[in-house]
Structure formats: structure tokens, C-alpha cells
SENU-808204 format. One line per 4 residues: for each residue x, y, z of C-alpha. Coordinates in steps of 0.05 Angstrom, whole numbers. Layout:
X:Y:Z  ...
END
This chain:
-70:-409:1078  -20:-453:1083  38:-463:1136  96:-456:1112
155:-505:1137  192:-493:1196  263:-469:1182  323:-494:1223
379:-439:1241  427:-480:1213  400:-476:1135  372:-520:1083
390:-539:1015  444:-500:985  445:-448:1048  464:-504:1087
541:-480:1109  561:-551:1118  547:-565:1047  567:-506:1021
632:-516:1049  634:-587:1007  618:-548:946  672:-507:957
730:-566:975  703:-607:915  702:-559:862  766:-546:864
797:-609:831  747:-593:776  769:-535:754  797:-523:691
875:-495:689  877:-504:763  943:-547:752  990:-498:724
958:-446:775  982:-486:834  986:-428:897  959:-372:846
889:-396:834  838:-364:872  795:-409:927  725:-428:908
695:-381:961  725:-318:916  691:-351:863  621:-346:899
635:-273:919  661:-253:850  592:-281:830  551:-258:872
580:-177:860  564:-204:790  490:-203:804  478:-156:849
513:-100:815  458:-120:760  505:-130:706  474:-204:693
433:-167:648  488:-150:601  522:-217:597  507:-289:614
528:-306:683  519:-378:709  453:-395:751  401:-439:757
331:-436:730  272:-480:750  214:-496:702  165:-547:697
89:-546:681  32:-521:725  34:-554:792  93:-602:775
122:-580:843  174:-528:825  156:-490:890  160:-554:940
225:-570:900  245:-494:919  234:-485:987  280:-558:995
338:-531:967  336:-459:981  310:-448:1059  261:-386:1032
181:-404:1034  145:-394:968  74:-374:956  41:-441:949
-33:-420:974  -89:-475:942  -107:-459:870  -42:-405:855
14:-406:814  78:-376:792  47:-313:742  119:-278:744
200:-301:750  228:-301:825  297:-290:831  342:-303:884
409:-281:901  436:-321:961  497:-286:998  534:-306:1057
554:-256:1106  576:-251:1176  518:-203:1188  441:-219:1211
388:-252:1160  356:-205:1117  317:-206:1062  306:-147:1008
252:-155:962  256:-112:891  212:-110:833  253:-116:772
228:-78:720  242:-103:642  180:-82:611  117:-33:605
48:-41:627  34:-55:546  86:-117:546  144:-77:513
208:-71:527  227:1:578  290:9:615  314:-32:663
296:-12:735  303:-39:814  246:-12:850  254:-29:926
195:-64:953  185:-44:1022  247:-51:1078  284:-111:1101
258:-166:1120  293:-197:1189  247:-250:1199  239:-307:1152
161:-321:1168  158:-246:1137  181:-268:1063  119:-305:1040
62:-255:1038  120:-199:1029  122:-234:951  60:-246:954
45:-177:950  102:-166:904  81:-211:856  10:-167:855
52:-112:849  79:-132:787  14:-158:761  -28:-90:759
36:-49:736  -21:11:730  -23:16:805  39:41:846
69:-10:872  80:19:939  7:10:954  7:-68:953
51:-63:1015  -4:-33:1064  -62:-19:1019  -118:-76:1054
-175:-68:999  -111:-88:944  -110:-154:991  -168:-180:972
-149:-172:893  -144:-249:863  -95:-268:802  -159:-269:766
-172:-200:770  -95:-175:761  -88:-131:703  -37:-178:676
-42:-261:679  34:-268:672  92:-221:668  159:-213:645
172:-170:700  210:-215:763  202:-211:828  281:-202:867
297:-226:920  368:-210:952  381:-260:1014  441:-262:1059
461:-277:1122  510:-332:1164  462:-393:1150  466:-374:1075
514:-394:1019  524:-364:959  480:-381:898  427:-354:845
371:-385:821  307:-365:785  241:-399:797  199:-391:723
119:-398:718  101:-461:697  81:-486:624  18:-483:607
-31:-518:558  -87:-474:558  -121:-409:592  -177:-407:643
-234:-350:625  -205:-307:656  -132:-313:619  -109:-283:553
-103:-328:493  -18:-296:491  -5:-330:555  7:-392:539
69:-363:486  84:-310:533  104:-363:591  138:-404:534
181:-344:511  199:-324:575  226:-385:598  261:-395:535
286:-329:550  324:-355:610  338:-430:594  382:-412:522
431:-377:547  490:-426:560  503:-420:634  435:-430:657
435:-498:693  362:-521:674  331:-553:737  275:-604:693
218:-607:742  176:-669:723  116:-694:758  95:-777:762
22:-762:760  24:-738:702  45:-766:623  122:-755:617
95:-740:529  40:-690:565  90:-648:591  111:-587:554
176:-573:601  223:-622:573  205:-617:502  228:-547:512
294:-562:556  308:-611:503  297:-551:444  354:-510:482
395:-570:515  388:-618:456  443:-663:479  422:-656:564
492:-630:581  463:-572:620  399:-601:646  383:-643:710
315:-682:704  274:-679:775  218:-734:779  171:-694:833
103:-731:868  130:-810:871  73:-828:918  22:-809:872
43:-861:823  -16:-907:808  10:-985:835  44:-1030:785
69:-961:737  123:-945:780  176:-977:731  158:-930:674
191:-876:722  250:-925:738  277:-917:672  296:-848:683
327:-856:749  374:-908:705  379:-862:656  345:-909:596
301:-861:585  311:-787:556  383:-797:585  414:-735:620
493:-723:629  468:-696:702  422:-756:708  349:-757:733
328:-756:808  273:-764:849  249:-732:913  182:-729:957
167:-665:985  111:-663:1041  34:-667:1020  -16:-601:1038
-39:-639:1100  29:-643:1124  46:-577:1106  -20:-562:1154
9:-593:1205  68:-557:1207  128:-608:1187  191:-580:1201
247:-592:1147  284:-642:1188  223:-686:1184  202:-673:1116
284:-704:1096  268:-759:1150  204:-774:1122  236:-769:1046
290:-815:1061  235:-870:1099  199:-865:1031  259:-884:986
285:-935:1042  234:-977:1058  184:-964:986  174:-1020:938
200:-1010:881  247:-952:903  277:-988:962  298:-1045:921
335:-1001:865  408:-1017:842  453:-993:897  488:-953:837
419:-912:826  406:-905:904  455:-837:898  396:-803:845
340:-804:897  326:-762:949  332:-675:962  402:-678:996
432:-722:942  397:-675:885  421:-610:921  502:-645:926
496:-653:853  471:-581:835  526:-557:882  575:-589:840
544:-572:775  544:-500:797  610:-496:816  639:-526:763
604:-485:714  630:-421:750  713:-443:744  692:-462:676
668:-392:660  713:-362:695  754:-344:638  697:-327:590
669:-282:633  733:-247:629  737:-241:556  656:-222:562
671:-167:603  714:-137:556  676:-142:495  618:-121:532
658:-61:540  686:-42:489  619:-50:453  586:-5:509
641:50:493  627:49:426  554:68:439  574:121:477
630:150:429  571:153:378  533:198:423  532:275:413
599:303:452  566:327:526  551:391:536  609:431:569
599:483:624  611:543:593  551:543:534  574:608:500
647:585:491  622:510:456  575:543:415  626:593:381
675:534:374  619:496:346  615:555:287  686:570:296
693:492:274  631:503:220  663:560:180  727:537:177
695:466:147  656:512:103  714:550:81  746:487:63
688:462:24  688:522:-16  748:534:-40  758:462:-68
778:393:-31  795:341:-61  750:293:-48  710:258:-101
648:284:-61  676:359:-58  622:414:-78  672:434:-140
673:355:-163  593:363:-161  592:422:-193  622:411:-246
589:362:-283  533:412:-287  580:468:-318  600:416:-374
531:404:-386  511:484:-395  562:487:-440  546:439:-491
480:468:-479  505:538:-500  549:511:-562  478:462:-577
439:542:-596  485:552:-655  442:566:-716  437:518:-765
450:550:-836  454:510:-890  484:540:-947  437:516:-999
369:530:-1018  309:497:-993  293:430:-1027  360:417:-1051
368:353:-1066  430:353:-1021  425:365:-941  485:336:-913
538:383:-898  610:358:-895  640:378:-824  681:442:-817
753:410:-799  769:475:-774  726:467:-710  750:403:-693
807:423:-646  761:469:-605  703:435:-603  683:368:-564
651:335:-617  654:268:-588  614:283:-532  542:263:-527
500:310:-557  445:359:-516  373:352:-522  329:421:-540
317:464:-486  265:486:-524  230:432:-552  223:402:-481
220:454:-424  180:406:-376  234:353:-381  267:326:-308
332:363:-335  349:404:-398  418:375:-394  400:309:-427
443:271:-470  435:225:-521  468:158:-522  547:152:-558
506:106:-609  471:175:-624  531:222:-607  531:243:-694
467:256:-685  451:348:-704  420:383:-646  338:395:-646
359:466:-641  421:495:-683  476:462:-711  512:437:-648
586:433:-651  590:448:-724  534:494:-734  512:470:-794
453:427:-812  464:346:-809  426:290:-832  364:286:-789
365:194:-760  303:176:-739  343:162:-663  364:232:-661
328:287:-604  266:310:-648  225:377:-625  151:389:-655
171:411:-726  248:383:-735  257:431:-795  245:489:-756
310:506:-738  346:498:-811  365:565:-836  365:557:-908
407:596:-956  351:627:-995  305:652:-938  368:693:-907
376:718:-972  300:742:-976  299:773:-905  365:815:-921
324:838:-991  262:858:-944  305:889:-894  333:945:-945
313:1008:-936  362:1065:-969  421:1021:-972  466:1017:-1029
461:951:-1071  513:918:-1040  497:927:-965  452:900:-923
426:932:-850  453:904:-796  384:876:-756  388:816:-811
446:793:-767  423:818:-703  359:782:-711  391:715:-724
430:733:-663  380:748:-623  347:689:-639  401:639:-608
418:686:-543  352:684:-524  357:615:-513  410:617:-469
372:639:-410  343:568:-395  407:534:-391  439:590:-352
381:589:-299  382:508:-292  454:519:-282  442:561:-231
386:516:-194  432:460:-205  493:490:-170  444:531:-116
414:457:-97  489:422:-99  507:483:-51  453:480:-6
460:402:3  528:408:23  517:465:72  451:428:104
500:379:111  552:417:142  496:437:190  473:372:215
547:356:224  559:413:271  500:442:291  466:375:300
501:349:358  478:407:396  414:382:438  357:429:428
392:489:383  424:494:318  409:517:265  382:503:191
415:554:146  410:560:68  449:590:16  385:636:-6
422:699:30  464:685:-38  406:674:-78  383:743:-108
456:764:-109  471:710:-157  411:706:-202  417:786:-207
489:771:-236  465:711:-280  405:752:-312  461:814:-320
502:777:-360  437:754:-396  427:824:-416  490:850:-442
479:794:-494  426:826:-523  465:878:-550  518:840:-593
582:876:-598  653:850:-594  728:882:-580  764:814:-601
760:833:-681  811:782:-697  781:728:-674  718:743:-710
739:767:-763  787:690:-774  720:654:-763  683:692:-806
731:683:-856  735:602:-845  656:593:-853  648:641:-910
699:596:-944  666:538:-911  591:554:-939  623:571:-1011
649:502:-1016  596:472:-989  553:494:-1054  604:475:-1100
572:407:-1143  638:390:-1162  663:377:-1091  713:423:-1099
705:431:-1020  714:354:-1000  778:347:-1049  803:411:-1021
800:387:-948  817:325:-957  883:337:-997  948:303:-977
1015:323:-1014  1023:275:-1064  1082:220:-1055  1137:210:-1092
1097:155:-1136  1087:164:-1198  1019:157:-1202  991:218:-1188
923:248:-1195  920:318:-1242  877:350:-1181  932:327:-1136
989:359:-1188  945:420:-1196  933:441:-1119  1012:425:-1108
1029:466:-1164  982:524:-1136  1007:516:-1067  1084:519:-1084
1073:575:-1127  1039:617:-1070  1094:594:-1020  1156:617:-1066
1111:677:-1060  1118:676:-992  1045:676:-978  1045:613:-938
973:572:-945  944:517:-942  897:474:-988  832:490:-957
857:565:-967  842:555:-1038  765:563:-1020  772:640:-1017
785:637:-1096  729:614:-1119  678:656:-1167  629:705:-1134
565:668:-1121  501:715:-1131  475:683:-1059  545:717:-1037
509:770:-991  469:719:-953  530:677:-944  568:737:-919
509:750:-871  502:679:-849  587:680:-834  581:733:-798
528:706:-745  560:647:-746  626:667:-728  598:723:-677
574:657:-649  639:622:-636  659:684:-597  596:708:-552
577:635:-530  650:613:-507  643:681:-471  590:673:-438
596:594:-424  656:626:-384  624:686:-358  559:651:-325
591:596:-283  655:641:-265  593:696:-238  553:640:-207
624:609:-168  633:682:-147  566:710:-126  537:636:-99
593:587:-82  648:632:-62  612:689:-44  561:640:11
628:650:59  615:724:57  571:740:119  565:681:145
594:682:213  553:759:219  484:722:193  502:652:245
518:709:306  451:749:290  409:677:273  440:638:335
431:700:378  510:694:404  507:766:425  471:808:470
443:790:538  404:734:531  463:696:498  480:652:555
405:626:557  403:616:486  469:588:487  450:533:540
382:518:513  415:499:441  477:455:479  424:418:521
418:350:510  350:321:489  317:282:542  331:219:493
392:221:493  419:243:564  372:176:572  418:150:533
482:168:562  461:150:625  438:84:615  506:62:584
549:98:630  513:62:690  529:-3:649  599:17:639
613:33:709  586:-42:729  627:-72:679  682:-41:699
676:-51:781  653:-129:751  726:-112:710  762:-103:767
733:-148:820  754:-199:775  825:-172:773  828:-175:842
827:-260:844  893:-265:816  925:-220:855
END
């Protein structure tokens, strides 16, 4: 092994006091808005404390604090370069290297040295990313010849993350484990190292593993990305001061370090170039390195410099760190070519000049921040409470009272819901839609009679005017039920293009026959549902039994009756699914809203205690259709009389029917029709009767036609139609929005008591088991509540400077 150097009690490097002091006088002037702060601004040793709390309360990992990182490639003398400007001895032993980060947070106090070594914990034993833990790694350490093989064994530690870490401290038989059998060949994982003491200023730095080009047998083929990404990791965040280590016995093109300072630093504002190993240029190439030390080459806003740092045998020998500067500053004095460099360049050469300027750099950086850091802390913040506003309300003490206001809170929602909101989301808004559709379903079952017997020459059926203020005969039309039972919905519509177009089954709006388009719904025989004049006349003949000649039994009409109720009990059921699956969407929703944000309870209710209730209803209604009876005679005896007028015209050749309905009074011109004259006359003869009519009224005059009975019959169904389906269109969804909808509220809070288990003497257990958080997210909570309470302290440390 190697000796380490001999420390002097007053401190090296940056934990030298007399330099630190320097820092502190010369930053000063430097920083930004110190002018119009004059007796306000805080000194530059409040700065270093401020940062230090900064770091050591851990919040560096939740913003981006100024420090300084040192990279390089594999034996480019990071570690040398370390020990020179830090006073702390690094594991250097022959044929080892850097395999994980080592941080270190210098601190001044008026206390002893000590030194506490933590394993900072980012990720799992698989590589992925776990919470973010500080293990302590064995007690104090009070003497500084303790800190080497105290990270040595830390470093293991963090290398075979299978084994408890513990064990590295004492475990002998885990001494003898090499890097090349570790579990792991590098690490995200860092080594911390938390220094502090009289001799020591105040500073941060992070020493990185060094690039590398390729893997030994015994490394992974990830490693050499792995140590690429984590020192990207540290080197692109803006206040890392990027400490270029760059060795002269090597290609300056060869070296991976700068090509990836350069990626994150493209214009070298935040990097300072180190030319490491000057004695091991080979004679007569030494000028290729001068260039940088001018800065011609790869120039740097820090500038390049160059140190010597002792050899192994020296190191064997036990050079103390006053000789190692001695014999540094011999090298550069009396050294051709460095000796003889331009007087201007002399200042970028040697350790003490290098650690001046990374004094300055630092403390410059930290007034700069100063203010962002500020502004970070607050967005950091306010970001953090946001997470934790989004988190399921904590559990209360008293279980039993928050999970009664949680359904005290649930059925009043519910309640709400129910009886209507207005939002365009609301369960009546969804609902509704579907009631529409079941409607124009119903009216879509009216038979289709056409008053004419089959294979007349003449199909098309004008459209009864008389139905036009009742019924929506713009809307898009329904597709059969019937015809297509497996379709995704029976509540299909064709297209406005289509919207003329006569229902598969009955006559729609009208309830009469239209012209069949070859765009219009089609079932497997199209003609099925026409009802033609002459067949209702020859089932009324067959259905006589002792009947006079001029009546007809009544199951001629009940048949064709039966024949469209029956169909209503597909509609009515999807109507019910539809508004049973609405409901229980909103309510599982109501659920997750309340019930949800309990930890390990809850509940996942349906509507189905309303289920049987309402399909019972639905399939009662259903029934009492079967029988067809009526008490409103007026109304069906008016529509009766309208379509038996209707049909008559509609076999007249002459087209008595179409001038009839489409009379207008004539004008005062003189040109006027004799059908026009005629149908005046008529009408003004009637009205000085005082029978007031109107033209279409005429119909009821015409001759008896000897189809009259089946016309009769085929008016009578038809206008028993207009009255039973706009009762029962009403009837089913006013039963379903009582039974299901409204009626869901009934019981509820009994069925959530009994279900939840709210009563009885295991309800405080239950109680606390359903408000307990899961494990995730009291995880969760008290991750970001840990963060919050450092960014606050960090908060109001930082308040405390101007005051």
C-alpha cells in the first residue's frame, strides 16, 4: 500500500484558513448587486455557511447548488490532483480506481477534526432508481490517517449492495474482496464524506470515476456508458464548476474527458483545464502542451494550468505536503521549457495558483446564485406542495368519525347527482339521449297499412298533415329492432340524407307505408311489414264467427295490436341497460371519489340493489299492454276519425285527397280554378251553417267503399296506436327514473352502514383498517414532507442573511 502524504495542522488546498480567508476578502468585489447593498449585504463567510446547511441538510438533491466536480480519464491523476487541494487522502493503491462518486462537504468549525463517512444511496442493487437514503458508515473519524481505508471499505460497501454494508467495517474475510470480484464494477451510488474542523474551510466537491475506453474481463460491457452518464449526470447542471483533469502522457484527441466537458460547457465558461504528469512528457513535445497554458489551444474562460504532484516512489517515501509544493514549484522554476514561459502565463502553473483560482471561481459562482437559489427554493416548493395536495387527505385520529363524513359527503354528492345538476356531464344530461332514442323506437313499431291492395300500381302514400305537429318527423329515423337484434345498439339512426327514409318495421312517424330507397334500413324480407288493404280485409272475413254482416270480432284488431306491443319489449329493456350502465358509471365514480382516498377500505357499490326493482316495473308495464284498453275515448276516437278519412283519400284515383289537403282559399284574382270555387262554395255553405270545417274535413263525404270494414279496422289500430305508445314512451322512462335513478338513494346509507360494517363492535377496527394509508403512499407523504421541511429550514436560513 501506499503512504499517504503527511498532512500539516495548518491545512492544504482549499482547507487552508489563510487562503480561505482570501477567498472570502476577494469575492466580495465580485459580487453581483453588492453596490446598492452597501452595509446590508451579507459577508462571504455567511455565504459558505448558508452553503454548506445547503448540503448537508441534503437538499442538493432537489436543486442545483454550486460545487465542484472532478473528472478525467483512468489514471489522469484526479486523485493526486485531490489530495492537493483538499487535505483528505484518497484511495490510490497500485492498479485501483475511482468505481463510485466521492463527495465531500468541507465545514469549518471551532470544534476538533472529524470526519463522517455515509453511503449515499440513489439506486438499487439492479441499477434503478430507489429512494434517497444516508446510511452512516461507521463513527467519526478523529484522526486523519483513519480516512483512507475507512473509504476504502466504503467504496466496497457500495460495490456489493447485496451484502450489509455494516460488515465491510470489521468483517476481515470481506478485506480480501478485489474490485474484480465486487458485485458491481461502477456505481451510481457515492461515497459522503462530511469533513469539518478549525483547519477546514468551507467547500464541496465531488471526485467522479474516470472515463473509460473499454472493460477488462472482468467488467460489464454497460460500464463504459454507465461512467459516461453519471458524470454527465453531475457536470450539466449549471453550477457545477468542471475541474478538466488532463494528463501529458497521454493524446489530448485520446481523451474522452474534454470532449464531454466541452458537450455540457460548449463555450468553457464553467470549466478549468488541469494539465496533470508534466515530467512524463517525452523531450522536444513539451510545446504541444504550452499551447494550452497560453490558452491557443481549446481556450478556457478559467484558463488551463499545470501542476506536478509527487511520483509513487515519493509517495513511498513519505513526502510531506510542504515538500511536494517545494518540489512542484523547483519543477516549474528551474524546468526547460516551463521555466522560461511568459511571465504573464507563470500565474497558470503550479497547485497553489490552481487552488487561488478555484477559490475565486467558487465564490463568485455562489454570490452569483445567490439570488437564483432564492427563487429555486420557492418553486421547488411550491411544486413539492402540490405533490402533496394531490395526495389522499391523511387519515385523522378518530377513524369512525372520517369514515361517516366520508359517506355523509358521498350521499349528499349522490343526492345531488340524482336529482339533476346542471352540468353537461350530469346523469339526467346522459340519460336522456337514451330516452329520445326509445322513443322514436316506440313511434318506429307503428304498423304499416297501406290502404290499397297488394300490387297496386301505386305505393307511395301522401303524408298525413295531421301528424305533423306531434310528431318529430325530421329526426333521423330508427333502425329495426327486429331485423337486427345482435346490433352494438338498437337505437341506430340513419343519416339526415336518409331521414325520409319508412322504418324496416311499421310506418314510423306516419304509419303508413313509404317508398322503400335502396339507402333506407332493410330487414330480411323488406315487404314483411306492409299491411295491405286486402289481406286485413280477408283476416276480418276469416275471423267471423256469428257476427252480423256488418261487424267484425274484435281479435282482428287486437291481433294487429298485439303484433306492434310485442315489440316494444326490446327497446324498453335496452333502455333500461342503457340508463342502469349510465347510473352505475356515475355512482362507481362517485365511489372512487370518496371512497378511494381511503387507504385500504372503501367500497365498490352498484346500483343492482335497484336492479330487480326496476326491471320488475319495466316488464309490468310490458304486461298491461297486452291487454289493449283505453279511458281517453276522445282522443281515440279524433284519430280514428283522421286516418279513416286519411286511408279513404288515399284510394281515391282522382286525388281528391292531395287537392283536398293542399287547398288554399282562393285570392281575390280572377283566375280561379272550378275545384278551388267548388270547395269554397262547400266550405262557406257549412260555416253559415255553423258547422265550422275545414277542407280536409270534406274526406268524411266521400261514397262508402266496399273495403270500408277493413279500413275501419285498420283506423282503429292505428289510432289505438297514437295513444298506447305515447303512453307508454312516458310510462317506461318515468318507472325506470323512479324505481332505478331516483329510487338508488333509497337505502343507501342503511346498505353503506351494513356493507362498510359502521356499526357494531368491531367498527373502530374496520374503520381504521379502511382510513389507513397504503404503504405507497405514506411512502409518499413522507418523502415530500422530509423535502419540504429542508426547503423550508434552506427557506429560512437564507432569510436570515439579510437580516
Amino acid at each position: 500500500m501506499l503512504t499517504p502524504l503527511r498532512l500539516t495542522t495548518a491545512g492544504v488546498g482549499l482547507s487552508n484558513p489563510t487562503l480561505s480567508l482570501h477567498r472570502r476578502r476577494n469575492a466580495r468585489p465580485n459580487q453581483p448587486f453588492a453596490h446598492d447593498r452597501v452595509g446590508l449585504f451579507p459577508p462571504q463567510n455567511d455565504f459558505d455557511s448558508l452553503r454548506q446547511y445547503l448540503v448537508n441538510s441534503s437538499v442538493q438533491a432537489d436543486m442545483d447548488l454550486p460545487m465542484i466536480a472532478v473528472i478525467g480519464s483512468q489514471s489522469a491523476g484526479k486523485s493526486s490532483l485531490i489530495e492537493s487541494i483538499s487535505g483528505i487522502t484518497l484511495p490510490r493503491s497500485a492498479g485501483t480506481c475511482t468505481r463510485c462518486p466521492t463527495e465531500c462537504k468541507l465545514a469549518r468549525s471551532e470544534e476538533a477534526w472529524k470526519c463522517i463517512v455515509k453511503l449515499h444511496i440513489t439506486t438499487g442493487p439492479s441499477g434503478q432508481p430507489c429512494d434517497v437514503t444516508n446510511v452512516s458508515f461507521g463513527p467519526p473519524i478523529t484522526n486523519k490517517a483513519d480516512v483512507e481505508d475507512r473509504i476504502r471499505r466504503a467504496q466496497r460497501a457500495i460495490l456489493n449492495p447485496s451484502i450489509d454494508a455494516q460488515k465491510f467495517l470489521y468483517d476481515s474475510e470481506l478485506d480480501e474482496r478485489t474490485a474484480e470480484q465486487a458485485e458491481l464494477s461502477f456505481s451510481k451510488n457515492s461515497v459522503s464524506l462530511e469533513i469539518s474542523g478549525k483547519d477546514v474551510a468551507d467547500l464541496s466537491f465531488v471526485d467522479l470515476p474516470g472515463l473509460i475506453a473499454s472493460v477488462g474481463s472482468s467488467g460489464k460491457d454497460g460500464d463504459i456508458e454507465l461512467v459516461k452518464g453519471l458524470v454527465a449526470s453531475y457536470i450539466k447542471k449549471a453550477s457545477c464548476v468542471i475541474l478538466l483533469t488532463v494528463t501529458c502522457e497521454t493524446d489530448f484527441e485520446n481523451q474522452g474527458a474534454h470532449h464531454l466537458a466541452k458537450q455540457y460547457d460548449p463555450e468553457g465558461k464553467r470549466t478549468v483545464g488541469v494539465l496533470t504528469k508534466p515530467d512524463r512528457i517525452p523531450p522536444g513535445e513539451e510545446y504541444r502542451w504550452l499551447r494550452f497554458i497560453r490558452n491557443e489551444h481549446e481556450p478556457l474562460v478559467n484558463h488551463w494550468y499545470c501542476v506536478k504532484q509527487p511520483g509513487s516512489l515519493m509517495l513511498q517515501n513519505g513526502i510531506s505536503w510542504a515538500e511536494a509544493r517545494k518540489q512542484e514549484n523547483d519543477f516549474f522554476t528551474l524546468t526547460q521549457p516551463w521555466s522560461t514561459v511568459e511571465s504573464q502565463y507563470q500565474k497558470f502553473m503550479c497547485t497553489s495558483n490552481l487552488t487561488e483560482q478555484l477559490s475565486t471561481i467558487l465564490s463568485e459562482l455562489i454570490a452569483k446564485r445567490l439570488p437564483e437559489i432564492h427563487q429555486e427554493l420557492y418553486d421547488v416548493s411550491g411544486k413539492t406542495q402540490e405533490e402533496m395536495r394531490k395526495l389522499p387527505k391523511a387519515p385523522s385520529n378518530d377513524a369512525v368519525a372520517e369514515v361517516w363524513h366520508v359517506v355523509s359527503e358521498f350521499l349528499r354528492q349522490l343526492s345531488r347527482r340524482l336529482e339533476g345538476t346542471p352540468d353537461a356531464d350530469g346523469i339526467l344530461q346522459t340519460i336522456r339521449p337514451h330516452q329520445q332514442a326509445f322513443k322514436r323506437a316506440i313511434r318506429a313499431t307503428a304498423p304499416q297499412f297501406v290502404p290499397r291492395e297488394r300490387g297496386h300500381h301505386r305505393e307511395e302514400l301522401p303524408v298525413p298533415e295531421f301528424l305533423a305537429n306531434e310528431e318529430e318527423l325530421q329526426e333521423p329515423e330508427v333502425e329495426s329492432v327486429v331485423a337486427k337484434p345482435n346490433a352494438e345498439s338498437v337505437f341506430n339512426f340513419t343519416s339526415k340524407a336518409d331521414s325520409t327514409a319508412p322504418f324496416v318495421f311499421g310506418a314510423g312517424a306516419g304509419g303508413v307505408a313509404g317508398k322503400h330507397t335502396p339507402n333506407s334500413p332493410t330487414s330480411v324480407n323488406p315487404q314483411s311489414s306492409k299491411i295491405y288493404l286486402d289481406d286485413v280485409f280477408k283476416h276480418a272475413q276469416r275471423a267471423r264467427t256469428r257476427e252480423l254482416p256488418d261487424n267484425y270480432p274484435f281479435i282482428v284488431q287486437k291481433m294487429y295490436i298485439e303484433e306492434f306491443t310485442k315489440k316494444w319489449a326490446l327497446p324498453s329493456t335496452v333502455l333500461f341497460d342503457k340508463v342502469y350502465d349510465v347510473l352505475k358509471k356515475d355512482l362507481n365514480h362517485l365511489v372512487r371519489e370518496h371512497f378511494g382516498k381511503m387507504g385500504r377500505g372503501g367500497t365498490n357499490h352498484t346500483p343492482g340493489c335497484r336492479y330487480e326493482a326496476g326491471k320488475g316495473k319495466v316488464d309490468w308495464l310490458l304486461e298491461l299492454e297486452k291487454m289493449p284498453t283505453t279511458l281517453n275515448v276522445h282522443y281515440y276516437s279524433d284519430y280514428k276519425d283522421k286516418f279513416l278519412a286519411y286511408y279513404k283519400g288515399c284510394r281515391d284515383e282522382g286525388e281528391l285527397i292531395r287537392k283536398l289537403q293542399n287547398y288554399k282559399a282562393p285570392s281575390a284574382s280572377p283566375h280561379k280554378e272550378a275545384f278551388q270555387i267548388g270547395v269554397n262554395k262547400a266550405l262557406a255553405g257549412l260555416n253559415e251553417a255553423g258547422i265550422s270545417v275545414h277542407a280536409s274535413d270534406l274526406l268524411k263525404l266521400l261514397p262508402v267503399d266496399p273495403m270500408e270494414p277493413a279500413l275501419v279496422i285498420m283506423a282503429g289500430v292505428r289510432a289505438y296506436f297514437q295513444v298506447a305508445y305515447k303512453r307508454f314512451s312516458d310510462m317506461v322512462p318515468m318507472a325506470i327514473d323512479h324505481e332505478v335513478v331516483r329510487g338508488l338513494e333509497k337505502g343507501m346509507e342503511h346498505a353503506l352502514r351494513d356493507g362498510l360494517n359502521l356499526t357494531g363492535p368491531d367498527a373502530e377496527a374496520r374503520c381504521r383498517l379502511m382510513v389507513q394509508e397504503h404503504s405507497t403512499v405514506v411512502s409518499k407523504r413522507t418523502e415530500l414532507q422530509k423535502k419540504l421541511d429542508r426547503l423550508q429550514a434552506a427557506s429560512l436560513e437564507l432569510r436570515k442573511l439579510f437580516v
